[in-house]
C-alpha positions in Angstrom: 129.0 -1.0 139.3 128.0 -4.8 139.5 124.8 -6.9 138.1 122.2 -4.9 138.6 119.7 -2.8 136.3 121.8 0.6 135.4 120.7 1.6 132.4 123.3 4.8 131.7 122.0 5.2 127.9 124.4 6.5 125.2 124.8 7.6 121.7 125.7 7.8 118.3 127.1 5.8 115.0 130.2 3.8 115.6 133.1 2.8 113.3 134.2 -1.1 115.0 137.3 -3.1 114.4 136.9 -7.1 115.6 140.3 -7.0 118.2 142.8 -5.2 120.0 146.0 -3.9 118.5 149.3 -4.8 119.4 150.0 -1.4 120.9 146.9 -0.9 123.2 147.1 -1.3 126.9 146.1 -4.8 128.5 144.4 -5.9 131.4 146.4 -8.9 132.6 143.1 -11.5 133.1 141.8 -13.2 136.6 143.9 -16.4 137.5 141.7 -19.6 136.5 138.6 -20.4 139.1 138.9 -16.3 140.1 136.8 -15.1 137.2 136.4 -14.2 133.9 137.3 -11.5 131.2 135.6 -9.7 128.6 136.7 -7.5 126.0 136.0 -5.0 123.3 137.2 -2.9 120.8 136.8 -0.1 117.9 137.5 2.9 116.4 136.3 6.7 116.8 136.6 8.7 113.7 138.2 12.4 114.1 135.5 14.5 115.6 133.1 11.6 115.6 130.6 10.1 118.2 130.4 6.4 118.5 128.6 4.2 120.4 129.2 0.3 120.1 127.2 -2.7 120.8 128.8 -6.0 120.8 126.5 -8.8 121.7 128.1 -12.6 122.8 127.9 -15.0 125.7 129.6 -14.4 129.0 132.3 -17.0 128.9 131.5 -19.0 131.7 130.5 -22.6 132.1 129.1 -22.3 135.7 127.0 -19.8 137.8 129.4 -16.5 139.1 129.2 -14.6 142.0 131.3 -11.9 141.2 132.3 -9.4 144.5 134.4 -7.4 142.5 135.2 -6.1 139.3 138.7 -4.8 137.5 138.4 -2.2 134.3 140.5 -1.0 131.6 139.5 1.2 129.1 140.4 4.3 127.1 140.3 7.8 129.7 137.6 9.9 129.0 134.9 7.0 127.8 131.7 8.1 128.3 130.6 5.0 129.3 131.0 1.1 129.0 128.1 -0.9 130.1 127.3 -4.5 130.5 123.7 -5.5 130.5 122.0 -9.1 129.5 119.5 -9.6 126.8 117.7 -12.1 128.4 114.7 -10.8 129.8 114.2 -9.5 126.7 111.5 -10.9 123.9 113.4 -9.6 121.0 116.0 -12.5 120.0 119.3 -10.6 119.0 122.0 -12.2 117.1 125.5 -12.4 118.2 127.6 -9.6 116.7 128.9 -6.2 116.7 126.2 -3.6 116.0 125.4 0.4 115.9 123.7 0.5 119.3 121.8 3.3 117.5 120.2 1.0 115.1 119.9 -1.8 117.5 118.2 0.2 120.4 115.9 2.0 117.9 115.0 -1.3 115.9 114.0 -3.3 118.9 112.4 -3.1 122.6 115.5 -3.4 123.8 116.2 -0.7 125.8 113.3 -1.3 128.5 114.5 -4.5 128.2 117.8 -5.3 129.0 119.1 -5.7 132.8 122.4 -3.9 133.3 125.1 -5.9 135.1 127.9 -3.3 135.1 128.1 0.7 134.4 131.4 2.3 134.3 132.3 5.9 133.1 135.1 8.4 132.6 138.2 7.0 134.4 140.7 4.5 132.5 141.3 2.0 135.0 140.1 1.3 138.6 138.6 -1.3 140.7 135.0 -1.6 142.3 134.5 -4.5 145.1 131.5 -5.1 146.9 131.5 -5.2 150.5 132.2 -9.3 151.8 129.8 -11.8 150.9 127.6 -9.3 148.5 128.0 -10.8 145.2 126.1 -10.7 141.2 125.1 -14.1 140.6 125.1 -14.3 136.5 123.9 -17.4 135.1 126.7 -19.7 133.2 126.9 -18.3 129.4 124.3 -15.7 129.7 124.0 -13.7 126.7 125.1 -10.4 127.2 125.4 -6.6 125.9 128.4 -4.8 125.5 128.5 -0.7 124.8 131.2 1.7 124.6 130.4 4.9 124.0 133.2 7.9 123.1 133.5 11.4 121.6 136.1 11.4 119.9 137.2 15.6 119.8 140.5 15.2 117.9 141.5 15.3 114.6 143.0 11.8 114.3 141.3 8.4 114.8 140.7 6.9 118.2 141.1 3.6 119.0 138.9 2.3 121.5 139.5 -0.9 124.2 137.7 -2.1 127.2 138.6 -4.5 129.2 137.0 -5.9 132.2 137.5 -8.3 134.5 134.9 -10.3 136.9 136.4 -11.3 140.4 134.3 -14.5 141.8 133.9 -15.7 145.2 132.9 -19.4 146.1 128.9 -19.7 146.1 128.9 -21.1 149.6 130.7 -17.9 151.2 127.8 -15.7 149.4 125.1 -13.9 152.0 123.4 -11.2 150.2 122.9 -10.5 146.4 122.4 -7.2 145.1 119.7 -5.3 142.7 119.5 -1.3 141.4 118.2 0.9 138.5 118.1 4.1 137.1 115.8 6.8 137.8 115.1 8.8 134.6 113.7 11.5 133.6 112.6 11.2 129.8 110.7 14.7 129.8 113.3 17.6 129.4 112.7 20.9 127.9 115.8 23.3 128.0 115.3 26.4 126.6 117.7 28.1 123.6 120.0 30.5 125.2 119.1 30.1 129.0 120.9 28.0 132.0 117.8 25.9 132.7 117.5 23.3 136.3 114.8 20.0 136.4 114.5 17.9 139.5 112.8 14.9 140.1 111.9 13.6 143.7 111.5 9.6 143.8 111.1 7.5 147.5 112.1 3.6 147.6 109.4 1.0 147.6 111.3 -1.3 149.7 113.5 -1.0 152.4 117.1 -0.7 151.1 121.3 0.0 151.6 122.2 1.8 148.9 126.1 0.7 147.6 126.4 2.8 144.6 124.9 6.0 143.1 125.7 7.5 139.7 124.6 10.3 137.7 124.2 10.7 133.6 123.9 13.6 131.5 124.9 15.0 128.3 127.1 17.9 127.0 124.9 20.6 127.8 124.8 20.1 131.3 126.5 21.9 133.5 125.8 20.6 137.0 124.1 16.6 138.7 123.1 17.3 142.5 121.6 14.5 144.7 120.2 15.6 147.8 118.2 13.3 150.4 114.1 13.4 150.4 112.0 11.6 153.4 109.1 12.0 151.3 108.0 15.9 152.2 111.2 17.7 152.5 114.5 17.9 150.8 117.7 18.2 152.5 121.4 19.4 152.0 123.0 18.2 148.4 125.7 15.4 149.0 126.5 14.5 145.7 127.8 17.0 143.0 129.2 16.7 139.7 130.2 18.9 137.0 132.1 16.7 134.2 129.5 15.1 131.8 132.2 13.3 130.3 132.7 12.0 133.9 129.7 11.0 135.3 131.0 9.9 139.1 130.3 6.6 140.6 130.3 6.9 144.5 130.4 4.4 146.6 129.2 3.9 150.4 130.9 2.8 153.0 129.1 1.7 155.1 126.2 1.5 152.7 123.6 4.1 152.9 120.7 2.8 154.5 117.1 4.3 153.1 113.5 3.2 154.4 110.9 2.9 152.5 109.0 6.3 152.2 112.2 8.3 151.7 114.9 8.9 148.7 116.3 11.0 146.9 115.6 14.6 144.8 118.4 14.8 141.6 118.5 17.9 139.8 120.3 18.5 136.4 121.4 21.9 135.3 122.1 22.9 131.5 123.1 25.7 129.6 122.0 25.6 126.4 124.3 27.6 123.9 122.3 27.0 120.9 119.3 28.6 119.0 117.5 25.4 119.2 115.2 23.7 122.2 117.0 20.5 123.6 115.1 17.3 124.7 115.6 14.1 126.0 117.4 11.9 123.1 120.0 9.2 122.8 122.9 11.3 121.1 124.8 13.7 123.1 123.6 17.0 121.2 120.2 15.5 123.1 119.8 15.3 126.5 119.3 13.3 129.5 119.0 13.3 133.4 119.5 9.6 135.1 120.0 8.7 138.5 121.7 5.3 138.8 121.3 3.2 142.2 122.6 -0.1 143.3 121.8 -1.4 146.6 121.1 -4.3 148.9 119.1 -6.9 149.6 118.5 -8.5 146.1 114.9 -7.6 145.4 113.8 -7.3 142.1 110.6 -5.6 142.9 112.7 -2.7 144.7 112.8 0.7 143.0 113.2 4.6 143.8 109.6 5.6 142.4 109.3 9.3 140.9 106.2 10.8 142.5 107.6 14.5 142.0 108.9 16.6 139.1 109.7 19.8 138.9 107.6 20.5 135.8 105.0 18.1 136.9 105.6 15.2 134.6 106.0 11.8 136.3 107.9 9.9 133.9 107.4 6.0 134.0 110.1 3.2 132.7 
């Protein structure tokens, strides 16, 4: 997903190596004046959890409206995100870090705006519709996370590649803004299949591009169904794969008044003898709704004024 405020949290302690390796796949980069690339790489220990922050300036000398982006990264990735430090009060240092560390050491995480979210598949392409662009400042300081579960017995390494397709500034008609929708107040039961929803309506008019759903290992099921503020309607996004959280994208774009939006339910089975509650690793949980949309307003957001256990979470 492009520019906009996704925050698709991850987990764990990473092992990081400073480049790629002769043998790992590459993403061939955008011709000169098309766009930029970034990069990133690591390692996952055997049956290890890593999640990877690498924090540097986007290398571009000039304001880019990028329409489209290109991705390359190892399958099964929990997620790769791309987010910019600078809304943020706490100065970072460039570098490679455990986002672990870095997120629990800082304010960081309510932060940071997202600029791109990608999960699960290796490669693929994502292109916003003509004349919708991200406009990122020249040389922004930026964010970069991988995160990966490494299940086997050998090591893992880890590559992400991404590439930022520009258009010229003066062919550029509408910008584009988004966020996730969290819920930060999960209770799942040892033992039990357990279900939470959370019900939010737009502030704002919008046309939503993209939505996206996050969740952790113990879940089993992330539903989306439509809410015009007193009712709920039929489910029309499903996913089962938390290791594939799916990114859909509408064509045309979905259009939601203000008033109405969205209920997202998350459904875990929890096979251990211990409670499970929201947390950053994926032995924790989560339950995040991500949404992109048009026009660019930063005051625009899906507000949670129902839940099912009566908490309104706020962030």
């Amino acid at each position: 997903m492009l520019a906009y405020v996704l925050v698709l949290v991850g987990c764990g302690a990473p092992s990081t190596d400073t480049g790629a390796t002769a043998d790992l796949p590459v993403l061939a980069p955008p011709a000169a004046g098309e766009g930029f690339q970034i990069s990133m790489f690591g390692t996952a220990p055997p049956n290890a959890e890593v999640w990877l922050c690498s924090v540097y300036a986007l290398p571009t000398d000039e304001p880019a409206a990028v329409n489209s982006v290109e991705y390359l990264q190892n399958e099964g990735t929990h997620h790769m995100t791309l987010s910019t430090t600078a809304l943020s009060d706490t100065p970072i240092a460039e570098g490679t870090y455990n986002c672990e560390d870095l997120y629990a050491d800082t304010s960081l995480m309510q932060d940071v705006v997202m600029m791109f979210g990608n999960q699960g598949d290796a490669s693929g392409t994502l292109t916003l519709p003509e004349g919708v662009a991200a406009n990122l400042p020249a040389g922004i300081q930026v964010l970069q996370e991988i995160h990966y579960v490494n299940t086997t017995d050998t090591d893992v390494p880890l590559y992400s590649y991404l590439n930022g397709l520009t258009i010229p500034q003066d062919t550029v008609v509408e910008g584009i803004w988004g966020g996730s929708v969290r819920d930060e107040y999960i209770d799942i039961p040892p033992g039990v299949e357990h279900t939470e929803w959370s019900r939010c309506v737009m502030n704002e008019d919008v046309e939503v591009q993209f939505l996206a759903s996050h969740t952790h290992a113990t879940a089993t099921e992330f539903t989306i169904a439509p809410f015009d503020g007193t009712t709920t309607g039929d489910i029309f996004y499903r996913n089962d794969d938390w290791h594939d959280p799916r990114i859909e994208q509408y064509t045309p774009p979905m259009a939601v008044p203000a008033g109405t939006g969205f209920e997202f339910a998350c459904t875990w089975f929890n096979e251990s003898d211990d409670t499970v509650n929201y947390g950053l690793l994926s032995t924790d949980e989560m339950c995040n709704m991500a949404i992109v949309f048009t026009p660019f307003s930063m005051t625009a957001a899906c507000e949670v004024v129902e839940t099912s256990d009566g908490v309104l979470w706020e962030g």
